[in-house]
N, C-alpha and C positions, 0 to 999 in steps of 0.2 A: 524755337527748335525747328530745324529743318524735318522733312518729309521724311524721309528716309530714316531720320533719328526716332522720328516716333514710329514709324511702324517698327521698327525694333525693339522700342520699348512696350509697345501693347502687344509685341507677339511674344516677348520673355513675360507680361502679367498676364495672357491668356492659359499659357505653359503652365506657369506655377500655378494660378487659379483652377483649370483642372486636373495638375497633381494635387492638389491640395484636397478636391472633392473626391477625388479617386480615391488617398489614404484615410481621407473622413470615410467613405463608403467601408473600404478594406476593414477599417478598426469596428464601425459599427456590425460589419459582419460574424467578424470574429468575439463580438459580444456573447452569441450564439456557442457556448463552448461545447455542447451536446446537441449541437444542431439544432435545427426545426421544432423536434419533437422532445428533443430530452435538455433545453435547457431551463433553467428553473430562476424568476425574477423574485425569489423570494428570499430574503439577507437575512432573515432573523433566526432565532436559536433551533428552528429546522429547518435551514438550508438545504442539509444534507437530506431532509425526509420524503422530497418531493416527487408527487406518482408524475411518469413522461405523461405527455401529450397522446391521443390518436391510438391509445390502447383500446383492444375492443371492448365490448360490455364485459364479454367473460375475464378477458383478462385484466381489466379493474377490479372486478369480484375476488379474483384469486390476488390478486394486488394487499388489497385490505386485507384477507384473510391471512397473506403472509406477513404481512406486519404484525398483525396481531401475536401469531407465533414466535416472530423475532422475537417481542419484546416478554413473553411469557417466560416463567419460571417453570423448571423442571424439580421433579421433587422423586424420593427413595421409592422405589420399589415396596409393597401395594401401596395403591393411593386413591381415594376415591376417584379421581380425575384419569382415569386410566393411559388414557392420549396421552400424558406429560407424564408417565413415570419412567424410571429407569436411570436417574440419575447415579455417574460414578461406577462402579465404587471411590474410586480418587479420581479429583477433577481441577480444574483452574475457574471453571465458572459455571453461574446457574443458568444461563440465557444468553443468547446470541447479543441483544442487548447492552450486558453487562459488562465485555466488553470493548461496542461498538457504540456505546450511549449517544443515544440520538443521532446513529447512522451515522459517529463519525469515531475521531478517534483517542485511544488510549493513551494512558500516561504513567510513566515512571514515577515512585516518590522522590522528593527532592531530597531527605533525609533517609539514613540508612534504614530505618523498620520504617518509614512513615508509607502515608495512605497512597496505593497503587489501584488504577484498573486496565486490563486490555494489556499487560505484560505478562509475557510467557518464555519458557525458555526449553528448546531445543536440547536434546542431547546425542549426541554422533561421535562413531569413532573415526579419526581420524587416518585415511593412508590405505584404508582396504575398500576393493572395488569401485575405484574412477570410474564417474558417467553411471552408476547402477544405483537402485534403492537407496537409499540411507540406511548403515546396518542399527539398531535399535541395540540398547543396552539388552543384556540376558535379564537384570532385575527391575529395570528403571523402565524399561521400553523407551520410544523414542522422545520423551516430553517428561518434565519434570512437574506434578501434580502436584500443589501448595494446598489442597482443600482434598477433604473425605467423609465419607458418611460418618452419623458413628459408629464405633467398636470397631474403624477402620484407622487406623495411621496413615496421613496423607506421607505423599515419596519424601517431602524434606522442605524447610524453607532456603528462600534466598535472601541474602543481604548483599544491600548494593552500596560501597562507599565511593569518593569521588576525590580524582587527584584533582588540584586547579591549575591549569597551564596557562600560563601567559605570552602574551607577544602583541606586537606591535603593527602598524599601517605605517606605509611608507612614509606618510607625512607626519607620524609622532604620534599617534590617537594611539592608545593603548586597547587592548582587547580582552576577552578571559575565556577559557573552553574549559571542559569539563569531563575528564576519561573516567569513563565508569572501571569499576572491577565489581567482581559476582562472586559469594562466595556461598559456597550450600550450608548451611546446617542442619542441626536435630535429622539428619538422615535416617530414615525408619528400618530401613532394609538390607545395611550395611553402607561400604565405603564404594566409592567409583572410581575406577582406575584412573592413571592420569592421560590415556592416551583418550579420552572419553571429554568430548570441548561442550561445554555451553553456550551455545548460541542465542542469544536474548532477541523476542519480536515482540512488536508493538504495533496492537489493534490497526490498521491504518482506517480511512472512513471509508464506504464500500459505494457510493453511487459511482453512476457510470461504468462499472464494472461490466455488466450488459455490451456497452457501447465497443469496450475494449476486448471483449470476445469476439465481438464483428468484425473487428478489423482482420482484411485478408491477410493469412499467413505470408502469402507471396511479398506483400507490400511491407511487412514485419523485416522478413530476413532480405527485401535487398536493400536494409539499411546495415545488414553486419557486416561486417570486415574484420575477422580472425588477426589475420597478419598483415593488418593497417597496412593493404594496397597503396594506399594512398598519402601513407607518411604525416597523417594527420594528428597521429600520436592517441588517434581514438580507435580501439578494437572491440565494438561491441558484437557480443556472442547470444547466439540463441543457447537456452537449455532445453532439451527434449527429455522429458520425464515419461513415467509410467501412469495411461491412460487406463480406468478399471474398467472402464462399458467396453474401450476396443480392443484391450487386452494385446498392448502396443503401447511404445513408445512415441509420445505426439509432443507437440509446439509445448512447451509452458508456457504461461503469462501471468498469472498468479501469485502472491506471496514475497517478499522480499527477494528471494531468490528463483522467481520463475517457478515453483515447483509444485504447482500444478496447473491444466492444462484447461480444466471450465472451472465457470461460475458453479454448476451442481458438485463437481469432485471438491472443490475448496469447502461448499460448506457442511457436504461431508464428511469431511477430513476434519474441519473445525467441531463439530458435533462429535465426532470418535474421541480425537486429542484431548480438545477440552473441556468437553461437556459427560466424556466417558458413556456414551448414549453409540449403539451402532444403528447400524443401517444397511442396506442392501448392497449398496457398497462396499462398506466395510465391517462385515455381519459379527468382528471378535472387537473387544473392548481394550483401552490400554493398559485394563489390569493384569500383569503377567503370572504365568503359572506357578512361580516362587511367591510373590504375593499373595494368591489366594491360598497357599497352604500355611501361610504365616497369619493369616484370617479367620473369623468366624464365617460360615455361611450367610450368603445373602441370596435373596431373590429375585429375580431378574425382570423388568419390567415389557418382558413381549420376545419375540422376534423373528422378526428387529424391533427396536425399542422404537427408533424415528420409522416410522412409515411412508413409503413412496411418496403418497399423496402429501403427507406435512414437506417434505422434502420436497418437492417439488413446488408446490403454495410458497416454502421460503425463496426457494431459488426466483422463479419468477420472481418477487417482489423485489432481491436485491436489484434482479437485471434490469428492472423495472423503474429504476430510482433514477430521479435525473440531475444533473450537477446543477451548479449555482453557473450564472451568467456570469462575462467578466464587470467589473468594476471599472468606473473614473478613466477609461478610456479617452478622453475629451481633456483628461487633466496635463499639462506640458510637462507635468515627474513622470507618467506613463508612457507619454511618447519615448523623453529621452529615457528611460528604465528601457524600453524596447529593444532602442537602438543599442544601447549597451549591452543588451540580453546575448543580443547577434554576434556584437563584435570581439565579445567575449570567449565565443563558440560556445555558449551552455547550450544552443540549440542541436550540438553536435551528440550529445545525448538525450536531451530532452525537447525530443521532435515536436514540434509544434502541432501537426496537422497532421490526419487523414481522412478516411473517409470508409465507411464502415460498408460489410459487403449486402448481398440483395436477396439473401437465401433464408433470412433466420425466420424461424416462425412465429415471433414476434416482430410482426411485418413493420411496427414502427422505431425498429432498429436500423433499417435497414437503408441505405445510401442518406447516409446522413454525415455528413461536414463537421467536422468535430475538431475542436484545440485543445489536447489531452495534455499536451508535453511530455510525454514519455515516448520511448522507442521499444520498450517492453522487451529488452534484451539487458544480458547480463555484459557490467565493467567492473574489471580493475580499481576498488575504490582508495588504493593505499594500507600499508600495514595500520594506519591508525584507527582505520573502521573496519580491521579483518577478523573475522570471529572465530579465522580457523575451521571452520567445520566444512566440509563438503557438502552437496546436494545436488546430485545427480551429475551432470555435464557441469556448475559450477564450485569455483574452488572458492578456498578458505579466505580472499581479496575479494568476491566477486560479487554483487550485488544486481538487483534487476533496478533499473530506472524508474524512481516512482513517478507516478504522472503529480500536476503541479495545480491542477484544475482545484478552487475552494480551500487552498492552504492556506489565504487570510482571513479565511470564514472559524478555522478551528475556535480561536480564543472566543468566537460570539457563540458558538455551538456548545464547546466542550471545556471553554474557559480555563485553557491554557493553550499555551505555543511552542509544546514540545514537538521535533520534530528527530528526522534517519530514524534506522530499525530501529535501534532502541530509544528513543527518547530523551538522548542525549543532551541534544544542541537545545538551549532554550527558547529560539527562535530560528526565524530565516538567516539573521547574519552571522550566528554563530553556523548552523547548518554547510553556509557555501564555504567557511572557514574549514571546517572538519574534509573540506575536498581532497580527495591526494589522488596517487595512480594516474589515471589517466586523465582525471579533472584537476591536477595540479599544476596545469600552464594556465586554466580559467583560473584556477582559484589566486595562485599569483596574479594575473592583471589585476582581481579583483582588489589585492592589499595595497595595489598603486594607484588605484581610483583617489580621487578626491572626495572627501565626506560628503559633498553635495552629490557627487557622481554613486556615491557605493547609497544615498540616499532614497535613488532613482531609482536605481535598480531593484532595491528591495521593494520598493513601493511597487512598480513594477511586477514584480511575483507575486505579492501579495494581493496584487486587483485581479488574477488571472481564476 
């Protein structure tokens, strides 16, 4: 081989040899999904449970003590345990816990009455006041309460039956999805008009939550584009909801649809909806004033029934939780699952990276390198995932981006692989199928992958 041949040849293997260690570095990097401090090497059925890194003495102290109360039962009005009384009067559950079992997430029954945790359902009327509160039923209030004390009537059960839709991959592989429909029964308190939609959510798992409050607002919204500038076919939109402490409209990030604003208002909101327990926040319960005259008297456990200080011991804790590390990064299905992730554009919603800001008072929040996959902005998901209901700045199509961090961990955590708001898709591959709106040019490439290719991919998601 002449001179000149081989220095070309060792300067193309010197090339590749350090792209090669650069993307070995890059991936081992991104192993780190909550950074430094908040990511967590621990796969087994608490994943999801694990306290970050670099917290100080006190705030590991209030750490523990807020788990404790996560996972605590609340009981009726008096109770020897005074702290935990207050429960209801009508609720969906007894404990934060219940259901976020083991800090992850909830599930539909697969059969119409069969066994459900961590599903709830929404009630809004549709068409009055764009961008404002969600108005609340006059009798039902805003949530639909499956559970009550006794000598109380819970609001109503639901039953969920299920059409089976079929279709096919471009190369012959058959497929099967699965449209829920909801329907109330045994309603306690009369009938509910029909302009009045049901919106079904399902528990999601709550680490890194913390993480995704840090991120700067700035760096949030200039990934939106209202009126797809950019012809990218992607418009993702901030929702700005109603903030209780600033008494103002601020950022959402929260909840399937963005719709609330911190980690403390969310589980606030969660403790009022569904636990029927107020707080300083939200100091009236979801029992409305037609139902308590259709009630015997009851006794109220405090108030507020949650106290600051518990409310706050939970908050820390959730914010406090650190995600699971990625997986099998080293594996050649993860690489190609990657590259496909990209070329797909699913990163055009489900933003891989940022970086969280340098202000929080939980200083080990703070500038930390994170792989969320989420953009924490409301899209367009297609009429087939539209629940119709508004909230606040998003409409009846519009969902918030959920982050992708630990979605293969559910089955070892929560043992099962239900996944979107409700609980639909039985896994990841039904999941990307359910795509439409403005993820429906991803979800087409996806149907023309080749099995080994749609193989990758989901392997892929699932190590993230």
């Amino acid at each position: 081989m002449k001179r000149r041949e081989v220095n070309i040849v060792l300067f193309v293997s010197i090339v590749l040899w350090c792209w090669q260690c650069t993307y070995s570095v890059d991936l081992r990097f991104e192993e780190l999904s909550g950074g430094i401090n908040f990511t967590s090497y621990n796969f087994s059925k608490d994943a999801f449970g694990g306290q970050a890194k670099n917290l100080s003495r006190n705030e590991s102290r209030l750490f523990q003590a807020g788990n404790v109360l996560f996972r605590e039962n609340w009981v009726a009005a008096p109770a020897s345990v005074e702290s935990l009384d207050g429960l209801g009067p009508v609720f969906n559950a007894r404990s934060c816990g219940s259901c976020h079992f083991k800090d992850g997430r909830g599930a539909p029954p697969d059969e119409p009455n069969g066994t459900r945790f961590g599903l709830l359902w929404r009630l809004n009327i549709v068409g009055e006041n764009p961008g404002e509160t969600p108005k609340p039923h006059p009798v039902y209030g805003s949530q639909i309460q499956d559970h009550a004390l006794p000598r109380v009537k819970p609001d109503a059960q639901v039953e969920i039956q299920y059409d089976t839709l079929y279709g096919q991959y471009t190369d012959g592989t058959p497929y099967v999805l699965y449209q829920p429909h909801y329907h109330l029964t045994e309603l306690a308190y009369g009938e509910i008009d029909e302009e009045y939609k049901l919106s079904p959510r399902i528990a999601p798992q709550v680490a890194g939550l913390g993480l995704l409050e840090n991120i700067p607002e700035a760096d949030i919204l200039a990934n939106e584009d209202v009126d797809d500038r950019d012809g990218d076919g992607i418009s993702g939109k901030a929702n700005y909801v109603w903030n209780v402490l600033e008494e103002k409209k601020t950022l959402g990030r929260f909840g399937w649809k963005a719709n609330q604003p911190t980690v403390l208002q969310q589980t606030a909101g969660a403790f009022n909806g569904d636990m029927g327990l107020t707080s300083s926040l939200f100091p009236e319960d979801e029992f409305t004033p037609y139902q308590e005259a259709q009630s015997v008297a009851l006794p109220e456990g405090g108030s507020p029934e949650v106290s600051d200080r518990q409310l706050d011991r939970i908050t820390l804790y959730i914010k406090a939780l650190a995600v699971p590390a990625k997986r099998n990064t080293d594996q050649p299905e993860y690489i190609q699952g990657r590259s496909l992730f990209y070329e797909l554009s699913c990163e055009s919603c489900h933003t891989a990276s940022f970086t969280t800001g340098s202000d929080d008072e939980i200083t080990a929040l703070n500038d930390q390198k994170i792989y969320c996959y989420t953009d924490l902005l409301l899209h367009d998901m297609g009429e087939g995932l539209a629940d119709n209901s508004p909230d606040f700045e998003a409409n009846g199509r519009e969902w918030r981006t959920p982050p992708l961090w630990g979605i293969g961990l559910i089955k070892t955590v929560n043992k099962h692989t239900r996944l979107l708001h409700d609980g639909r898709a039985r896994n990841t591959e039904q999941a990307i199928l359910w795509h439409g709106g403005e993820a429906k040019t991803s979800k087409d490439k996806f149907t023309k992958l080749t099995a080994e290719q749609r193989k990758a991919l989901i392997f892929f998601v699932e190590s993230l």
